[in-house]
C-alpha positions in Angstrom: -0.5 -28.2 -11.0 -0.1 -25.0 -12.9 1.3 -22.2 -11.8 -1.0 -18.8 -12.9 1.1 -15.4 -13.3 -1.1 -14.1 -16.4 -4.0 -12.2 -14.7 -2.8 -10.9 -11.3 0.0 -7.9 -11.2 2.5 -7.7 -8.8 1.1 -5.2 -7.0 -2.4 -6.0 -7.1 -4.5 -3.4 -5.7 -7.9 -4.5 -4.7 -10.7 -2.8 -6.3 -11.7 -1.1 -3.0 -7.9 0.3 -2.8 -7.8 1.6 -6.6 -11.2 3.6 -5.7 -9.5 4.6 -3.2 -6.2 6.1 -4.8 -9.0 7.5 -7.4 -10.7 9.4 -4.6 -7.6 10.6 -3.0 -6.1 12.0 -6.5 -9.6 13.8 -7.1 -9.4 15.5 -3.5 -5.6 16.0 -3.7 -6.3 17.9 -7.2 -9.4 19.8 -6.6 -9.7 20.1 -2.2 -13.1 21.4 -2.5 -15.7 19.7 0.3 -17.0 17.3 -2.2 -14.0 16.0 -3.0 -12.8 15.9 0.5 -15.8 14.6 1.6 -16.1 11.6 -0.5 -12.9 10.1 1.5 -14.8 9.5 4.8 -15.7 5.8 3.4 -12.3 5.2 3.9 -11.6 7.6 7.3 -9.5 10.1 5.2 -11.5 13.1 5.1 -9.9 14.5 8.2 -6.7 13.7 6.7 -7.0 15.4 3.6 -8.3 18.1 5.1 -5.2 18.5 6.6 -3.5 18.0 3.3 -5.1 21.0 2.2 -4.0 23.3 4.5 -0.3 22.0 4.7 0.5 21.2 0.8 -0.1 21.8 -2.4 0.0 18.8 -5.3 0.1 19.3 -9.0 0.9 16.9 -12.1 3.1 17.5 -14.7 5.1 16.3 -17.3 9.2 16.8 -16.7 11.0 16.4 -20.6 14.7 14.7 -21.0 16.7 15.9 -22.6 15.9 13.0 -25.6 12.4 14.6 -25.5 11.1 11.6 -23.5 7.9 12.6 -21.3 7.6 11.6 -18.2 4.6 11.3 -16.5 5.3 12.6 -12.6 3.4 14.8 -9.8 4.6 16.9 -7.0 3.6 17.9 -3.4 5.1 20.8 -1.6 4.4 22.5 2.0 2.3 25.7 1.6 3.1 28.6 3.8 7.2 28.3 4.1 9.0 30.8 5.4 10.8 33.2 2.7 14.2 31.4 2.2 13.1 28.1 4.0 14.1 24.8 1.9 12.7 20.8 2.7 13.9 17.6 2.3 12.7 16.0 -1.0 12.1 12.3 -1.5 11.3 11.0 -5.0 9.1 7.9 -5.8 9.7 6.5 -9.3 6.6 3.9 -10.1 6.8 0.3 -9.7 5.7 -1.8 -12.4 1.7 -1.5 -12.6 -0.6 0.4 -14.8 -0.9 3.4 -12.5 2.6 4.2 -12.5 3.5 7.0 -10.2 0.2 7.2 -8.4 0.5 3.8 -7.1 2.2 6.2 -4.3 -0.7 8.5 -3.6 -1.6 7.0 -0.4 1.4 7.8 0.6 1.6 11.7 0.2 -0.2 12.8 3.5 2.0 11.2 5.4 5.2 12.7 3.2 3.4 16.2 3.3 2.7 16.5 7.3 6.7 15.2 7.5 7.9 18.2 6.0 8.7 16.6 2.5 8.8 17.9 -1.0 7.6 14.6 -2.7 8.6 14.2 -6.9 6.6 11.5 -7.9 7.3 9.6 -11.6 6.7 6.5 -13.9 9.5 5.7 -15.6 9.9 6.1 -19.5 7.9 3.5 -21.4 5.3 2.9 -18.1 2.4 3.9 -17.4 1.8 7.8 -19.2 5.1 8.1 -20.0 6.3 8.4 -23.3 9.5 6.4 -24.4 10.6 3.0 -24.3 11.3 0.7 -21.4 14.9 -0.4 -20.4 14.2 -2.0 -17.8 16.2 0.2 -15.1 18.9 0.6 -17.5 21.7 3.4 -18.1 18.7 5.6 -19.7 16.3 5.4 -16.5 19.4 6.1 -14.6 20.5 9.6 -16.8 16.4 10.0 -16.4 16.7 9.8 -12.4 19.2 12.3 -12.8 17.5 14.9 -15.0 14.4 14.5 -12.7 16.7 15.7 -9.6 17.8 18.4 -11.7 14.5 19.6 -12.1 13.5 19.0 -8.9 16.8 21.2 -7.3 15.3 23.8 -9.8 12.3 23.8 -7.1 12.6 27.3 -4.7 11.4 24.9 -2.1 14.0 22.1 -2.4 17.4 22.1 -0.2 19.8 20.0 -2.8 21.6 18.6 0.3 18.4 15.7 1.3 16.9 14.0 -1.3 16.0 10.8 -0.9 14.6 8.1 -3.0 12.3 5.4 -2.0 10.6 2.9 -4.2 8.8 -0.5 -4.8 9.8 -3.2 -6.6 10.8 -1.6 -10.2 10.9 1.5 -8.5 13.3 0.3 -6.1 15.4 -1.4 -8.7 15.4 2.2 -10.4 16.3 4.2 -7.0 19.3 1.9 -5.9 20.9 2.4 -9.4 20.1 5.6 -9.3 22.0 6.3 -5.7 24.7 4.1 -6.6 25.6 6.7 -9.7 24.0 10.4 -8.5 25.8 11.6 -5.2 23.2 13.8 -4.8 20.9 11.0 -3.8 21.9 10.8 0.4 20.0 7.8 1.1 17.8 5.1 -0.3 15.1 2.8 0.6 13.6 -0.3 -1.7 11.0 -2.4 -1.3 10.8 -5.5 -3.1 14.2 -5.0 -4.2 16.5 -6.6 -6.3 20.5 -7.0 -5.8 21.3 -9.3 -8.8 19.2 -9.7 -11.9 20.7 -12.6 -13.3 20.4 -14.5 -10.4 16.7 -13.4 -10.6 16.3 -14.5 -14.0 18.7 -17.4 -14.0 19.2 -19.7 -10.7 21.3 -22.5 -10.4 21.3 -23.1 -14.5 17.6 -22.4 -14.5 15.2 -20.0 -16.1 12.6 -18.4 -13.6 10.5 -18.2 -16.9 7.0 -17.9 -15.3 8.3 -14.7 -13.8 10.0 -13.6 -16.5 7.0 -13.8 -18.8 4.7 -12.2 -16.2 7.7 -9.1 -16.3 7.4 -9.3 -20.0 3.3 -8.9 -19.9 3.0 -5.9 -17.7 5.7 -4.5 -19.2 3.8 -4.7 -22.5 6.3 -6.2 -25.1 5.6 -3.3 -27.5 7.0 -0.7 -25.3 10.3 -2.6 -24.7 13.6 -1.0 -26.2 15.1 -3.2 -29.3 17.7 -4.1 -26.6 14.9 -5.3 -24.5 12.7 -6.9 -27.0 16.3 -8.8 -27.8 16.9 -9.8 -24.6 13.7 -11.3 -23.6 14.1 -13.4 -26.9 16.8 -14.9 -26.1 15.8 -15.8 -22.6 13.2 -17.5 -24.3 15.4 -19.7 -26.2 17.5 -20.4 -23.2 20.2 -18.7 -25.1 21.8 -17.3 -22.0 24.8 -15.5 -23.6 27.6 -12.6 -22.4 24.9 -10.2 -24.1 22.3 -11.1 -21.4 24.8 -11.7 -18.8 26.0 -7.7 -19.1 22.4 -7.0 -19.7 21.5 -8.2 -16.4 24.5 -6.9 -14.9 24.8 -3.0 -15.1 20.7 -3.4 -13.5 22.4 -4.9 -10.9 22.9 -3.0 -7.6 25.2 -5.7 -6.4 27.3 -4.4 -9.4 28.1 -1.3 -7.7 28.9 -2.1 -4.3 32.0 0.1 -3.8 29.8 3.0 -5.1 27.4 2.5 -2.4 30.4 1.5 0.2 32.3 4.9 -0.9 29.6 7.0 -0.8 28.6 5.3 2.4 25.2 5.8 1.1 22.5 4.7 3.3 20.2 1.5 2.0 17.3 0.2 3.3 16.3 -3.3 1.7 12.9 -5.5 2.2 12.2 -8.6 0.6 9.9 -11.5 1.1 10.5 -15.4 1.9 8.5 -16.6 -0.8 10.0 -14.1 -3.2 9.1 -15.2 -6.7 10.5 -12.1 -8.8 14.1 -11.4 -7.4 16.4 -13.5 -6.0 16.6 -13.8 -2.0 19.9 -14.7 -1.6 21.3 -11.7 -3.6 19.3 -9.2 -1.8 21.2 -10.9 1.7 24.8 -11.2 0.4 24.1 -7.0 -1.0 23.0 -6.0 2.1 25.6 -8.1 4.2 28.5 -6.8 2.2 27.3 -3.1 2.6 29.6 -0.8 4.9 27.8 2.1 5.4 24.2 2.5 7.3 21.8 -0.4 6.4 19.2 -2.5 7.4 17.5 -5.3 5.9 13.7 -6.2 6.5 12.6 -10.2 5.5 8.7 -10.8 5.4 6.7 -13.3 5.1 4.8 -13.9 1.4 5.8 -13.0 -1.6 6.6 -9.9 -3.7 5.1 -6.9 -2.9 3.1 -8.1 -0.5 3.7 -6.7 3.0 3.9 -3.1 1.1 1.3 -3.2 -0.7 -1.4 -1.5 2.6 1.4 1.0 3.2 1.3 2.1 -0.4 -2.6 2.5 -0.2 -1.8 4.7 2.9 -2.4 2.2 5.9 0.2 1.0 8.3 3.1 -1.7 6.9 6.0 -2.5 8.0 8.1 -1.7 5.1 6.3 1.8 4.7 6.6 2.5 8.1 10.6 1.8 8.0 10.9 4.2 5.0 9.6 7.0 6.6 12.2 6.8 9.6 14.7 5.6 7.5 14.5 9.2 5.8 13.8 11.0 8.7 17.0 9.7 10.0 18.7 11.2 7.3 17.1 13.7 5.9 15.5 15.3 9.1 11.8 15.0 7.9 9.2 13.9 10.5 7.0 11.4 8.9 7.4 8.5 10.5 6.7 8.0 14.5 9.8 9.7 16.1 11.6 6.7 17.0 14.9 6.2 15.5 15.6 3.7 12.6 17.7 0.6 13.5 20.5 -0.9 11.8 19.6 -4.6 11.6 18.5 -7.6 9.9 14.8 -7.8 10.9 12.4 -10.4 9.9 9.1 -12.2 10.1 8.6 -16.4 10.3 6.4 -18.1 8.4 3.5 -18.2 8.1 3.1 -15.5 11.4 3.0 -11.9 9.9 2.5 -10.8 13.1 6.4 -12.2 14.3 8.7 -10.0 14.9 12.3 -11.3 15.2 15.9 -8.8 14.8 19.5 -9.6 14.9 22.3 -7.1 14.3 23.5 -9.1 11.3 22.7 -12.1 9.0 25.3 -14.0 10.2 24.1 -13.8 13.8 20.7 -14.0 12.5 21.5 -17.4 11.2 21.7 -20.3 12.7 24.3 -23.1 12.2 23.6 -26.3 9.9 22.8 -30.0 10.8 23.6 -32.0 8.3 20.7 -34.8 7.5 22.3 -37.4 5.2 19.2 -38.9 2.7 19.2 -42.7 3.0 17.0 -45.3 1.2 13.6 -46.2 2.1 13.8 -49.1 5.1 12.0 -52.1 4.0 8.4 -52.0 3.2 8.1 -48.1 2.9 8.4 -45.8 -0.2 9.9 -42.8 1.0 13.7 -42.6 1.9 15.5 -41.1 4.9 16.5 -37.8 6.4 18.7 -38.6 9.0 21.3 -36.7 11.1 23.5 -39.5 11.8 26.1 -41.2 9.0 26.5 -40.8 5.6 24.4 -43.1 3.6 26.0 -44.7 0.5 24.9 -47.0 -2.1 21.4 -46.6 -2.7 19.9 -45.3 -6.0 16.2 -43.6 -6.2 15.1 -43.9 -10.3 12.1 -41.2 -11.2 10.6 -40.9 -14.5 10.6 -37.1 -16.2 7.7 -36.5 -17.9 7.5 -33.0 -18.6 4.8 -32.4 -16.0 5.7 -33.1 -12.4 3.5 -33.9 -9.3 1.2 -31.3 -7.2 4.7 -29.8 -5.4 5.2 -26.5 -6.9 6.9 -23.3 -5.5 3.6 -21.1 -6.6 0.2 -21.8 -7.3 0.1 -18.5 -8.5 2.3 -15.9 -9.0 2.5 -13.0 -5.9 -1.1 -14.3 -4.7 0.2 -17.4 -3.0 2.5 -15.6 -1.2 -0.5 -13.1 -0.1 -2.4 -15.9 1.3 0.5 -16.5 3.3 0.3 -13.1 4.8 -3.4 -14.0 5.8 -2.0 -17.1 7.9 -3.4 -19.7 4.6 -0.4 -21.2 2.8 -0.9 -23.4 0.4 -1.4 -26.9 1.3 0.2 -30.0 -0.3 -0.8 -34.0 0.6 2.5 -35.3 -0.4 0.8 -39.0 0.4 -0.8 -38.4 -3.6 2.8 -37.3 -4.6 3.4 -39.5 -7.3 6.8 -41.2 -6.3 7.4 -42.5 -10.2 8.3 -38.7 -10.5 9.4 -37.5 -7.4 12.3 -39.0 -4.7 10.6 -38.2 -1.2 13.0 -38.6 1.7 11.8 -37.8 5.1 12.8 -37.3 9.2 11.2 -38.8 12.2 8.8 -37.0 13.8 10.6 -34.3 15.9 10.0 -34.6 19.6 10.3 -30.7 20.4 9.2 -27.7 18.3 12.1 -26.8 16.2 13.1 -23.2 14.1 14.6 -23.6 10.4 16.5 -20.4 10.3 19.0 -19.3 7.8 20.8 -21.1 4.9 20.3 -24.5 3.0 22.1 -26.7 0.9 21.7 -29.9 -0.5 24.4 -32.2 -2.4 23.1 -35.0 -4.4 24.4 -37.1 -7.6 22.2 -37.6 -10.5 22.1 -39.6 -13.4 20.0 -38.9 -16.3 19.2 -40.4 -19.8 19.2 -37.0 -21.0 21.6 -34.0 -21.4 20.9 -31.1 -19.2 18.5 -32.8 -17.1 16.9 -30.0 -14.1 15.8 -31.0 -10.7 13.7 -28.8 -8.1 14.2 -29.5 -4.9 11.5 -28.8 -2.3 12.0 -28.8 1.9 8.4 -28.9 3.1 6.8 -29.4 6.8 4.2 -32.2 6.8 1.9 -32.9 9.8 1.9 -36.7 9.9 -1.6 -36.7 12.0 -3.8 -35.0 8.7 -1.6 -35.7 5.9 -1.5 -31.5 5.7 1.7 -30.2 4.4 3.0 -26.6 3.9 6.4 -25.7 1.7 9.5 -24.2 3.6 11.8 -23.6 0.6 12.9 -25.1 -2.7 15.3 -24.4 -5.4 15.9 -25.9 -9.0 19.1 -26.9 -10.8 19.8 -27.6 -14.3 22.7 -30.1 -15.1 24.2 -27.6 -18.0 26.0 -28.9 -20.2 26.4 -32.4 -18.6 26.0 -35.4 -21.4 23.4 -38.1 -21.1 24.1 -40.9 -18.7 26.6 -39.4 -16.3 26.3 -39.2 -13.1 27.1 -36.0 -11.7 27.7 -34.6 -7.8 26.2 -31.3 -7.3 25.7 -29.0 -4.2 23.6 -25.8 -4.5 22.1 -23.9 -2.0 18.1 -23.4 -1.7 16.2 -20.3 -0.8 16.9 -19.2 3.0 13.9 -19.8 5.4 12.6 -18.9 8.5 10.2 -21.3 9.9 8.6 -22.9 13.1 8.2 -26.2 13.1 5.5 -27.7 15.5 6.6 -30.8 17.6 5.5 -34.4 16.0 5.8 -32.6 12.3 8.0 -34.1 9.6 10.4 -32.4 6.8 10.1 -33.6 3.7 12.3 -33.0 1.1 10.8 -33.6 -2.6 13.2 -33.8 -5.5 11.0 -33.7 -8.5 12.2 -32.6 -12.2 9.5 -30.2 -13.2 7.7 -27.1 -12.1 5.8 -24.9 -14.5 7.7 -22.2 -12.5 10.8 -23.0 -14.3 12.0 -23.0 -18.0 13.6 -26.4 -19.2 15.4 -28.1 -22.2 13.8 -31.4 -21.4 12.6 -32.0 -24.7 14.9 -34.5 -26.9 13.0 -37.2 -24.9 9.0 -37.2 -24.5 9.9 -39.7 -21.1 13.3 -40.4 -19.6 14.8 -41.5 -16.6 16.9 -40.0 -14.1 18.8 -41.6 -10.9 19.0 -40.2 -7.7 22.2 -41.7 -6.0 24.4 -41.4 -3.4 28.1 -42.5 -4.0 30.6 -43.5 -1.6 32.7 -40.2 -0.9 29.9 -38.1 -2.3 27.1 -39.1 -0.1 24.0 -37.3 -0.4 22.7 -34.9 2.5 20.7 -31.3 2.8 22.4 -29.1 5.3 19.7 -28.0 7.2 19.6 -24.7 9.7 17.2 -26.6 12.7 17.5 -26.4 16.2 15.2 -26.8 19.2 12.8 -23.4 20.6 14.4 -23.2 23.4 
């Protein structure tokens, strides 16, 4: 099954919603009737009405100090009192051809909270002139030029600025509050914490992503350094030069920044994330010490932000605008007070609403189910959550291709459909077990919740030098064959010769996920996904053991307990 990131961007406003943002940026430029009036389709005329009387918006261009252009607009409040200053909150773009305006539905909301609101694409997106860096030292100096300019604004009180952004533009604004003081508090959606471990999990290149980066990026438009970088990611030459690349974009990098400052963050990220890495965005957030909260949705990236972008209620939207009311002492959001939490959806119910005070009360403990070999007469082997299991060996073939498991249909829009209350179905009876281990539980006899953090050990054995598995947890209704996927991760065997067997335990992506009474889980360990980069190519066809040794036996720790 291929896996199709080429055509769709990650945030990929409908038709309906571009015509939207097109209509709103005609009003918000010229607020005569017409203009105004061509919003009722949507509802907003009364809005924007509204927006006429209580701001002002203009584009412009703000010039580095390099001579770089970028492209950015700005909303103030009309009719301030002589002397009186506002919060400001800045929006630098995420990564989709509109740039900046990919915010406009936002502005109304920003405006009737009191805000001054500096909206920009970054240099080398969208209208900007300039190369990309990809949220480098140069974006960062840039996000600190634009809040010079912006404190240059009568209407601006330098003491609450704010920065909020999606996705590349939340990468952008943690880095940027991380190094500028003058940043008091941040909020990301979509974030990322680590960008290796985005790019490069468990040994493993997340090339399907990374190309699809690449592609809306526009390769032309990259930085030398860039252009360099994506090269060798290409070649699987993963070197100190990408390592350091990937690790002064990292927020993670500057914890202590963020912990001296006591800089508020606000994180989201998704379940299905296929762009950043889960994991880092939790261990960031969980190692924060100053005001935080963390917001885990079901789909994939930039999905649950997406209406609030286009100016409709969201979750993560919503958040932001208390979040910097909180702290900056706007009013855009509802009044009530942010929380300091780890909040989160379950899959596949958008609708859930679930909070602890901390991931680690948030998660729940591990049973270990130890994988045994198939009883007699049946293919499949055992998940069971008795004794270790030692001695048997599963041999799959790698082909290069893999079976109908993958993590993503397609890039982002799998993960929407999950939104919707449709994910993705698999029949894991057509599975073809010459290229996939399959090991499976009894029926459960009471609705059960999988709920924090995975791991699965397992020794393999390939003919092959750096051999990669993926690894697949699934829940399969027995009664229609119907089954949905929970989590996964790869790993690649680096470095390890051909013919030796090797015990590895790595963790897979954390999950939050109901489990119906009667279902199965099904854990698939294949060795290919389209998702993934690989090395598999000294051998067209090669062979690879699944075993279980005695004082390495094979399990998957797994976080499942009864609904109570």
């Amino acid at each position: 099954m291929p896996v199709d990131g080429s055509t769709e961007p990650f945030f990929a406003f409908g038709t309906d919603d571009l015509a939207k943002l097109d209509a709103i940026r005609e009003a918000l430029l010229d607020p005569s009737p017409r203009r105004i009036g061509r919003l009722d389709q949507w509802g907003l005329a009364d809005e924007y009405e509204i927006y006429a009387e209580i701001g002002q918006y203009t584009e412009l261009v703000i010039t580095t100090a390099d001579g770089t252009q970028l492209d950015a607009s700005l909303s103030v409040p009309r009719n301030l009192a002589p002397g009186q200053t506002c919060p400001a909150v800045v929006l630098p773009a995420p990564l989709i051809s509109i740039g900046h305006r990919a915010y406009l539905g936002m502005l109304s909301r920003w405006a009737q909270g009191g805000y001054v609101v500096l909206a920009y694409s970054q240099r080398g997106l969208a209208k900007s002139t300039g190369e990309i860096h990809v949220a480098g030292p140069q974006d960062v100096a840039d996000a600190g030029e634009v809040i010079d300019w912006l404190v240059g604004q009568s209407q601006v009180d330098a003491n609450r600025i704010g920065f909020f952004g999606a996705s590349y533009g939340a990468g952008t604004s943690l880095l940027a509050a991380a190094r500028d003081r003058r940043i008091k508090v941040v909020a990301g959606t979509s974030a990322w914490a680590d960008l290796f471990t985005s790019l490069y999990e468990n040994g493993t290149r997340h090339l399907a992503a990374f190309e699809a980066l690449v592609t809306l990026f526009g390769e032309d438009r990259c930085s030398p350094e860039f252009r360099e970088i994506i090269q060798k990611i290409r070649a699987n030459t993963i070197d100190e030069e990408v390592s350091e690349f990937a690790r002064v974009r990292s927020p993670r990098t500057y914890l202590s920044d963020y912990n001296d400052s006591a800089t508020p963050v606000l994180l989201t990220t998704s379940w299905h994330e296929t762009i950043f890495s889960v994991p880092a965005v939790i261990d960031f957030h969980t190692n924060l010490t100053g005001p935080k909260t963390l917001l885990i949705q079901v789909g994939d990236h930039g999905n649950a932000e997406l209406p609030g972008l286009a100016g409709l209620p969201a979750k993560p939207t919503d958040m932001a605008y208390r979040w910097m009311d909180h702290f900056l002492g706007g009013t855009a959001g509802n009044g009530a007070p942010p929380r300091f939490d780890v909040r989160s959806e379950y899959m596949f119910n958008s609708l859930s609403d679930v909070r602890h005070p901390s991931w680690d009360a948030y998660a729940l403990p591990a049973v270990r189910f130890h994988l045994g070999d198939a009883p007699a007469g049946q293919s499949d082997g055992l998940l069971a959550a008795d004794k270790p299991q030692a001695g048997w060996t599963r041999s799959v073939k790698a082909t290069g291709k893999g079976t109908n498991i993958v993590v993503a249909p397609k890039l982002v829009q799998t993960g929407l459909a999950e939104r919707l209350g449709l994910p993705h179905v698999y029949r894991t009876a057509d599975t073809d077990r010459g290229l996939a281990a399959v090991f499976a539980t009894a029926p459960l006899e009471q609705a059960s919740r999988v709920r924090g953090d995975l791991a699965l050990r397992v020794t393999v054995k390939a003919q092959q030098a750096d051999a990669t598995i993926v690894a697949y947890l699934l829940d399969l209704d027995p009664a229609t064959g119907r089954a949905t996927i929970i989590t996964h991760a790869p790993y690649t065997f680096t470095d390890q010769p051909a013919g030796q067997a090797t015990t590895v335990t790595f963790p897979l992506q954390p999950a939050d996920y109901v489990v119906a009474t009667g279902h199965q889980l099904q854990l698939v360990i294949d060795t290919h996904d389209p998702f993934f980069g690989y090395d598999n190519v000294l051998l067209p066809v090669f062979t690879l053991d699944i075993t279980s040794p005695t004082g390495a036996e094979s399990y998957l720790d797994i976080p499942l307990h009864p609904i109570d």
